[in-house]
N, C-alpha and C positions, 0 to 999 in steps of 0.2 A: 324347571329352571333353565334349560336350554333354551327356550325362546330367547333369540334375541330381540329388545326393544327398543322404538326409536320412541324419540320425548320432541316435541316440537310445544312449543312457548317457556320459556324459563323466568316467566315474573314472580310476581310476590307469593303466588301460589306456586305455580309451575317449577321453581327450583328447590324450595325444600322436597317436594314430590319426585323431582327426579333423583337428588340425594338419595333418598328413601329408599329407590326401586336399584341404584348402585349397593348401598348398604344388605340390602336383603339378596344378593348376586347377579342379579341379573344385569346382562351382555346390551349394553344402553347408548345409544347413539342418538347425540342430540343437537339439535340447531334452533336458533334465535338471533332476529336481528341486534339484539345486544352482546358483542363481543364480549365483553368484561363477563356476563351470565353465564356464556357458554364456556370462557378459560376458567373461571371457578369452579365449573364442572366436570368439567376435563383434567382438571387438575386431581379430579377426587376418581377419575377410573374411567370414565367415559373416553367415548370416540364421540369426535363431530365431523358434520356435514355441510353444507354450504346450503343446501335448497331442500324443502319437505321431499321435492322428487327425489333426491340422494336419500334423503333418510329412509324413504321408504324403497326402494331400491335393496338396503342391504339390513331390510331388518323383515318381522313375521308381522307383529304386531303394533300401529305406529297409535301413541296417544297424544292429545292435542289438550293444550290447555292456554286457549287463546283470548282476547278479550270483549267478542260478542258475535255474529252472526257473520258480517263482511266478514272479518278476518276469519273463518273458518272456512266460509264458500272460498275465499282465494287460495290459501294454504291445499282446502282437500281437491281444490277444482281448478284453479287459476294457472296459469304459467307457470313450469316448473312447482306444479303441486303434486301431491301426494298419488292420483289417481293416474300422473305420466309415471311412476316409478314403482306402483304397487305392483305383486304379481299377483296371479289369481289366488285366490284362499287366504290371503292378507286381509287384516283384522284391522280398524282402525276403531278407536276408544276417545269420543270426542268428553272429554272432562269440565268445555267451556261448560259457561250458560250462557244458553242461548234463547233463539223463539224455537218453540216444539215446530213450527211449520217450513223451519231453517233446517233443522236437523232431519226431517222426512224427504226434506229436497236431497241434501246433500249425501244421504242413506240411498235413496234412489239412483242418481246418476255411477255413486258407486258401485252400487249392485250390477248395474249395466256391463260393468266390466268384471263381474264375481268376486270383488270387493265387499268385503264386511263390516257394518259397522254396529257400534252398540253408543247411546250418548249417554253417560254419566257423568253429572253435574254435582258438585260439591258441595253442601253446609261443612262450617264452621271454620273458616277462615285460616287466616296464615298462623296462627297460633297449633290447629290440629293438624295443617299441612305439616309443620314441624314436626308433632311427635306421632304422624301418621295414626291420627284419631277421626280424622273424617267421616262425614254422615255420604254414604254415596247411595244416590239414585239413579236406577239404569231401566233404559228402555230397549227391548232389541229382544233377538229369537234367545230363547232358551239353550241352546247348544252352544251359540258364541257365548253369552253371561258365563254359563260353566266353565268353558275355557280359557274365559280372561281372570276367574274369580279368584283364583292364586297370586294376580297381579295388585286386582282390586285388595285384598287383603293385605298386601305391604301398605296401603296408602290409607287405608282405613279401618275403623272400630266395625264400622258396616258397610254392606253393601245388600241394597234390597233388589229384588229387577221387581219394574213396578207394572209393563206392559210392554208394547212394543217400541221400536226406535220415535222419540217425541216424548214418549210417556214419561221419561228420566227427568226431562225439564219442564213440562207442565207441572211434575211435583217438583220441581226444586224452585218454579214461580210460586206455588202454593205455598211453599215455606217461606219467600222471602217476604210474602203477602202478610204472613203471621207476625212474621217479627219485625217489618215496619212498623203495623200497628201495633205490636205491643209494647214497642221502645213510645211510639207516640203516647198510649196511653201511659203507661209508667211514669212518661215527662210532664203530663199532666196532672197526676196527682201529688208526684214530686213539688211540684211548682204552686200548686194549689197548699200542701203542708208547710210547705218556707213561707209564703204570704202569710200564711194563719199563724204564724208563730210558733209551728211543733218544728221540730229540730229533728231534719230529711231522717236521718241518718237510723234514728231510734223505729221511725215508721215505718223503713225499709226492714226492721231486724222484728220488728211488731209483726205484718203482713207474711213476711216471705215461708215462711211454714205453713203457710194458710191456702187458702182457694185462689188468692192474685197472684200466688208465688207462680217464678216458671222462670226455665234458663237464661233467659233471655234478663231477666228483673236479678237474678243472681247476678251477673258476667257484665249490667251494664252501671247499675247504680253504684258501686264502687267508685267506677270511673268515673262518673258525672259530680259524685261528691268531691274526688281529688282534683276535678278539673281538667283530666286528662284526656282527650279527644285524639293524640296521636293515632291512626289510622287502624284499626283491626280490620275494617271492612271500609271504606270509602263511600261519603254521601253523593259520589258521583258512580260509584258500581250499582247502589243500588237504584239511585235514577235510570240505569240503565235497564234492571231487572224489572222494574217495575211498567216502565215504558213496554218490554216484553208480554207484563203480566196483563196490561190494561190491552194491548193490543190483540194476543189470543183470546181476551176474554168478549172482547166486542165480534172476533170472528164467528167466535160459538155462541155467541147469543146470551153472555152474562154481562147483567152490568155489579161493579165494585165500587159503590160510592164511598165507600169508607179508603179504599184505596187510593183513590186519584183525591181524596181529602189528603193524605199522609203526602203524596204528589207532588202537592202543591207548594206544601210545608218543605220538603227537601230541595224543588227549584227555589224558594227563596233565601235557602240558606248556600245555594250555589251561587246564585244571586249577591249574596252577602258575601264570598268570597270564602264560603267554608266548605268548598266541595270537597277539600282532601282531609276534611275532617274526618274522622269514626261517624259513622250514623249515631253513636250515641248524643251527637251535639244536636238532633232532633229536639233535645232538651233546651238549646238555645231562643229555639225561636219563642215558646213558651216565656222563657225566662225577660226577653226581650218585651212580651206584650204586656207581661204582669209586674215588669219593673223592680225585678228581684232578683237573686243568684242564688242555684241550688249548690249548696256546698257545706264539706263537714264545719258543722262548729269548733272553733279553737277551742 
């Protein structure tokens, strides 16, 4: 618990997380271009810093929880980044998602200066960020995983190391792969039961004990029946992941047609002006072609 840690990005994720890492003691110095982020955090125990390069400066271990590839190469690399202020044997914990072949760049120029990094990439949203329940996937040497894993455990229910730096977000594209399509498919047979005249609600409590059951069909069809779409996860986050996922998958020579199907469906509802929606309004567009609303009966 002596380590001291620096937290760089404090969004929707990134500041219950760093609550988290204050609550559980640790010595946490944090910066984000959102002022109001960083005095509610400061407010609760922390020190701040002006630039990733201060943070890292006056901390061991600096982790990053930013919102895609650019903003990490600038932050670990860019002007007044983290790599002018690190010292050697300094550990950085990049938490975005990103591209795997983002994180192997940005893992390399660090190493250059014996800088260390490890990328673990989050499931389960600002809900598990809250009560530090998160699904973490990490890629990186063995030695640093062990000596961050006392950290990773304030932050999460797990943490698995799945290979080396890259390998944290190649699975955490795999995951995001899964649960596009399975909110797609869910909206579609939702939407297929309202047309037919069965009443969603009963078919969801029919099924979900069964072979179609799975977290995702738990945690989204509630919501879709009350109508709620307020954001868990953002249909403009996971355009973003996805865009990651189709684009490592064409470098290594896999094609995802079921993927950039799902794709498609989420550019039109950004399109439609629902991108700050919950991914669960994947249900909308469904709802839109078949001329119906899934929703509980009165």
């Amino acid at each position: 618990m002596s380590k001291k840690i620096g937290f760089i990005g404090l969004g929707v994720m990134g500041k219950p997380m760093a609550k988290n890492l204050l609550q559980a003691g640790y010595d946490l110095t944090v910066c984000d271009i959102n002022g109001a982020a960083v005095a509610e955090v400061v407010a609760l125990g922390a020190k701040s810093a002006a630039t990733p390069s201060a943070v890292a400066a006056q901390t061991e271990i600096i982790v990053t929880m930013l919102p895609n590839s650019p903003q990490v190469k600038a932050v670990a690399l860019g002007k007044d980044g983290i790599i002018e202020g690190a010292r050697a044997g300094s550990i950085v914990v990049d938490m975005s998602s990103i591209a795997p072949q983002a994180a192997q760049e940005v893992a390399k120029a660090l190493a250059a200066q014996e800088i260390k990094m490890i990328d673990a990439p989050v499931s389960g949203g600002e809900p598990k960020a809250i009560d530090a329940t998160l699904s973490i996937m990490v890629g990186g040497d063995q030695t640093v995983f062990d000596e961050c894993l006392p950290l990773l455990k304030c932050l999460g229910a797990s943490a698995v190391r799945v290979g080396d730096v890259g390998a944290g977000n190649v699975t955490k594209l795999a995951n995001q792969v899964i649960v596009a399509l399975n909110i797609a498919a869910l909206s579609e047979a939702m939407t297929l039961a309202t047309k037919a005249g069965v009443d969603p609600e009963l078919v969801f409590n029919a099924i979900k004990g069964g072979l179609a059951g799975s977290t995702v069909m738990n945690a989204k069809t509630p919501l879709m029946l009350e109508r709620k779409f307020a954001p868990g996860f953002r249909i403009d986050l996971h355009i973003k992941d996805l865009n990651n996922a189709l684009e490592t998958a064409h470098n290594v020579g896999v094609p995802l047609p079921l993927t950039a199907g799902v794709m498609e469906i989420l550019q039109s509802l950004k399109i439609a002006g629902a991108g700050s929606d919950d991914h669960g309004a994947i249900v909308k567009y469904y709802e839109k072609l078949a001329k119906v609303e899934v929703t509980r009966k009165k």
